[in-house]
C-alpha positions in Angstrom: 0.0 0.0 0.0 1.7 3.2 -1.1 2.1 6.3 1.3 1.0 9.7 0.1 3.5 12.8 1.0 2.3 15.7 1.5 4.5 19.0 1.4 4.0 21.1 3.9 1.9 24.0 2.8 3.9 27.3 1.4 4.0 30.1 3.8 3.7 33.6 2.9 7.3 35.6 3.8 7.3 38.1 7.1 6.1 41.4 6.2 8.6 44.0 6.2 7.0 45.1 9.7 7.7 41.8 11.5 11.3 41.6 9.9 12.0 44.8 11.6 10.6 44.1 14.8 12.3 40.9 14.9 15.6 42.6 14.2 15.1 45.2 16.6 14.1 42.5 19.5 17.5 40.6 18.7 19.6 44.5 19.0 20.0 44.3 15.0 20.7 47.5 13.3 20.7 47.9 9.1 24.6 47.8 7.9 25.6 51.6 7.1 22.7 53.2 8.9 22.7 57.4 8.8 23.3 58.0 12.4 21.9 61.4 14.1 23.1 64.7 13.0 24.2 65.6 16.8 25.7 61.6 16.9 27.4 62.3 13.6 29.1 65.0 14.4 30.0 63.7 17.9 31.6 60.7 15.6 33.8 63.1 13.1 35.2 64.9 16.1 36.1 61.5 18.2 38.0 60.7 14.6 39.9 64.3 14.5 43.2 62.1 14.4 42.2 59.9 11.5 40.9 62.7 9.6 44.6 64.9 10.7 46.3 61.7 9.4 44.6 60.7 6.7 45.3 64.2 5.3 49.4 63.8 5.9 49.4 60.7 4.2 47.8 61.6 1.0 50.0 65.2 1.3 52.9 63.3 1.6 52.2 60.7 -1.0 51.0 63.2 -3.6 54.8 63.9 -5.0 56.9 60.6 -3.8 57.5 59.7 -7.4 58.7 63.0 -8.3 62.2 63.8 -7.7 61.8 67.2 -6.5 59.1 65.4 -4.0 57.3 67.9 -1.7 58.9 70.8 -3.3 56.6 70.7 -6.1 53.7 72.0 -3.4 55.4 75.6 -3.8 56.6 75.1 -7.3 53.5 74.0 -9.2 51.2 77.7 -7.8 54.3 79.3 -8.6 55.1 78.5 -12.3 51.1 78.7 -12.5 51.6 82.4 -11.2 54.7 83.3 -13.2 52.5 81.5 -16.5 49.6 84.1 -15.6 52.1 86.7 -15.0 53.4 86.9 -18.6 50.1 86.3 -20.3 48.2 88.5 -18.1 49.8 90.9 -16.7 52.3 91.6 -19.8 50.3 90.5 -22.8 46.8 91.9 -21.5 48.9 94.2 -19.2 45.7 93.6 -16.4 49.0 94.6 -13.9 48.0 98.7 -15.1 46.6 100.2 -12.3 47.3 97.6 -9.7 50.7 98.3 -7.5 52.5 95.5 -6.1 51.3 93.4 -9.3 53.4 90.4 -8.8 52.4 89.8 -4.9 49.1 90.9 -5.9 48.4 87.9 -8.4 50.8 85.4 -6.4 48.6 85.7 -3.5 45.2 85.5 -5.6 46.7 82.5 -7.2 47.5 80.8 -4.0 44.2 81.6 -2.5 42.2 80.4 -5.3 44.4 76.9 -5.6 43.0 76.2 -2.4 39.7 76.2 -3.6 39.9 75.0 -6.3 42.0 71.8 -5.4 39.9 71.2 -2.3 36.5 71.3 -4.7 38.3 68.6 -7.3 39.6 66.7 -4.0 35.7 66.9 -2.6 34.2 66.3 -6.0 36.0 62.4 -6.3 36.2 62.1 -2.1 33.6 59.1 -2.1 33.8 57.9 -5.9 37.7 57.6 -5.7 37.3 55.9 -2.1 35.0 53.1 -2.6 37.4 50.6 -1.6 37.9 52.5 2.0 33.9 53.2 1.9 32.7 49.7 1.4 35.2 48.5 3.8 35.1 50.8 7.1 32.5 52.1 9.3 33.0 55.7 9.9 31.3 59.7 9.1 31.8 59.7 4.9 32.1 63.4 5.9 35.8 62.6 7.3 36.5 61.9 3.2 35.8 65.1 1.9 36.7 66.9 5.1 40.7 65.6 5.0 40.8 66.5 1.8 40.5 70.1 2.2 43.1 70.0 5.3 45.0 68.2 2.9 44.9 71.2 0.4 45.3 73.9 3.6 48.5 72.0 4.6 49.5 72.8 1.2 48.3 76.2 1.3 50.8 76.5 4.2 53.7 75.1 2.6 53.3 77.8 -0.1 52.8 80.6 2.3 56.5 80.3 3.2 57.1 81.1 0.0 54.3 83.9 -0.9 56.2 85.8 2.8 59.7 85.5 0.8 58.3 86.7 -2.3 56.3 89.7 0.0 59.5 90.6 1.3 61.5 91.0 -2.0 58.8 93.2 -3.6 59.6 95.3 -0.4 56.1 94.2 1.3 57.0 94.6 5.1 56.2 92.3 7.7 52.9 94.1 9.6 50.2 93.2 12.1 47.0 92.9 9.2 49.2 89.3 8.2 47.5 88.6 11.5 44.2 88.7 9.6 45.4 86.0 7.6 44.0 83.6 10.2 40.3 84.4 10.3 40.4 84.4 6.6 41.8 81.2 6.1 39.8 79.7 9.0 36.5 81.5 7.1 37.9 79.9 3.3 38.4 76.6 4.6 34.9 76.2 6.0 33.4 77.5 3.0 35.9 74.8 0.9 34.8 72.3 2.7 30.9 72.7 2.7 31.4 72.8 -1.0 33.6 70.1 -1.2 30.5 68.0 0.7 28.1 69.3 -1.2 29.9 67.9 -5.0 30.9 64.7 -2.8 27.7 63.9 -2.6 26.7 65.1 -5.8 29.9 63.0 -7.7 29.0 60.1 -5.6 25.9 59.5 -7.7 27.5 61.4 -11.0 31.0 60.1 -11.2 31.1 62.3 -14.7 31.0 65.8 -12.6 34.6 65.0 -11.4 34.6 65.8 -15.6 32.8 68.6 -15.9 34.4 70.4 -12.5 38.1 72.3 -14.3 35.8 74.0 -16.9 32.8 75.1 -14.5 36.3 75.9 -11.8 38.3 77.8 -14.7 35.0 80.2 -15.9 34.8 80.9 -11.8 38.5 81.6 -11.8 38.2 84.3 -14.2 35.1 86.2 -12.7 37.0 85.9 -9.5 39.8 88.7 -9.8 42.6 86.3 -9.6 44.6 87.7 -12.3 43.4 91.6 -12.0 41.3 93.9 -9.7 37.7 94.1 -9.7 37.9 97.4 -8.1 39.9 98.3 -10.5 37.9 97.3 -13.4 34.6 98.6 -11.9 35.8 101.9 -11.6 37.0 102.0 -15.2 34.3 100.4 -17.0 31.2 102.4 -15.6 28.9 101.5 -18.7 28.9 98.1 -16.7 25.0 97.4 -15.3 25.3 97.6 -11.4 24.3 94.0 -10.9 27.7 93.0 -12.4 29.7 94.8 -9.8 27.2 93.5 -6.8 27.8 89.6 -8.6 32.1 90.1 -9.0 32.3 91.8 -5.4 30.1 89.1 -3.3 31.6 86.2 -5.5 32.7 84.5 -2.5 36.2 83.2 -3.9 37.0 87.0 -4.7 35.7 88.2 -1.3 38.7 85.7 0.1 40.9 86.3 -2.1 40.7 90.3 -1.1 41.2 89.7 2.3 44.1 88.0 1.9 45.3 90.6 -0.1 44.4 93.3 2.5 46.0 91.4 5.1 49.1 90.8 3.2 49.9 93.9 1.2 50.0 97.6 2.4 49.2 99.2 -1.1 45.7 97.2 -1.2 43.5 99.3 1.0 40.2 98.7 2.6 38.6 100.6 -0.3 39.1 98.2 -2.2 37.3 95.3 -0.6 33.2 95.1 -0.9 31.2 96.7 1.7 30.7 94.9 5.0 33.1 91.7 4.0 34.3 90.3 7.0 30.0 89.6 7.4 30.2 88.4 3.7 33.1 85.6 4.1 31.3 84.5 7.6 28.4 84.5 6.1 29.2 82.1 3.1 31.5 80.1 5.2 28.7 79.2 7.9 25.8 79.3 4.6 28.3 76.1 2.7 29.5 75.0 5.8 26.3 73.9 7.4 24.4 73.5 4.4 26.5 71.1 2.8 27.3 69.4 5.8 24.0 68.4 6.4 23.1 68.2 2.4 25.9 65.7 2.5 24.6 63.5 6.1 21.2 62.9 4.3 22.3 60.9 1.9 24.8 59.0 4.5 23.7 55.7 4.3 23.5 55.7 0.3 27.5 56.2 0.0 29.2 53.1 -1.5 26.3 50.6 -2.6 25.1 50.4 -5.9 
């Protein structure tokens, strides 16, 4: 007499709701979950030393196949200055009208590389780390955050030699190169909140890291690095007043000038756009923030896919 199996009858899977509060009852928590604004933040500070590190190493990597090794971090702005130098300020002779031309575009050059390199750095900080991403648990925001200490650290490197070159144009030392601080503090929390804000943006695009020289080289040129806005708003008065109000609050010019008030006696407080010191706090705290948090919201997301 032959035995009939029967197969046990199919079940219908947990719904999502029971999955979750079965996970939660065993202390189970979704792999890469976005933790709390306040807890992230508390998170970036407790790893201060990994970010400070992390920022060395790829600083001292950057040249170790070169020969001249690290001296290439003064080099490279300089030959970039000298380059703008001859086609600027001798071809197109944008040095007319401007004293102190040569520390006058040295130090907008300087200035601007920082932005600019911490922006490209930001831009590729997740897509160029998915290795480090997929494999660690820690704030993304560290990424795009070392990366811009990594470009300050080579913003200081090249202040050594912007003071020499200073001093042999006959710039004396003075107590405004103390206001070199605030402004850099200001410049780098304004890099960095940018920096977040294309991480997260290039995370998803990996083609913006692409696009990002051409959209960095127009902003470069409507930021006064190689001539004076003052000067060339005061010469071309036919110009509709919304231009001067767009070149003077251009935050990478407002930085720019204040390095160059802090650093050179013959450009004078006239010459910067009214109220600035409110103007660079007030874009530093406006990317800061904002892209901070623009860049947390989309925490979890970072690396999969």
């Amino acid at each position: 007499m032959s035995q009939v199996l029967h197969a046990p009858p199919p079940t219908a899977p947990p719904a999502d709701g029971d999955l979750a509060a079965l996970a939660a009852r065993h202390g189970l928590t979704v792999s890469g979950a976005r933790a709390s604004l306040p807890d992230c933040i508390r998170q970036l500070w407790a790893r201060r030393h990994f970010i400070a590190a992390f920022s060395t190493a790829k600083l001292t990597s950057q040249y170790s196949q070169a020969k001249l090794g690290q001296l290439w971090q003064v080099m490279t702005p300089l030959l970039n200055a000298a380059v703008y130098y001859l086609i600027f300020g001798v071809l197109l002779q944008t040095k007319r009208g401007v004293p102190d031309y040569v520390p006058f575009l040295v130090t907008g050059v300087f200035i601007w590389t920082f932005t600019q390199s911490s922006i490209l750095a930001g831009t590729r900080a997740i897509s160029g780390n998915l290795g480090l991403v997929r494999a660690l648990h820690f704030p993304r925001a560290a990424l795009p955050i070392s990366f811009c200490l990594q470009q300050l650290q080579q913003l200081l490197f090249s202040m050594a030699a912007l003071s020499v070159i200073l001093l042999g144009f006959g710039v004396p030392p003075a107590a405004s190169w103390l206001l070199a601080i605030p402004a850099l503090v200001l410049q780098f929390v304004f890099n960095a909140g940018v920096s977040l804000v294309l991480a997260r943006l290039g995370a998803k695009t990996p083609d913006l890291a692409q696009l990002m020289p051409f959209v960095l080289r127009t902003w470069m040129y409507a930021s006064g690095v190689m001539f004076s806005i003052d000067h060339i708003l005061s010469t071309h008065t036919d110009l509709p007043s919304w231009v001067g109000t767009v070149l003077q609050a251009n935050p990478a010019a407002v930085y720019i000038d204040l390095m160059r008030f802090a650093l050179i006696d013959s450009f004078h407080a006239s010459q910067l756009p009214p109220h600035v010191w409110a103007l660079a706090t007030g874009w530093a705290l406006l990317a800061g923030i904002g892209g901070f948090i623009y860049f947390w919201k989309a925490e979890e997301t970072y690396g999969r896919g």
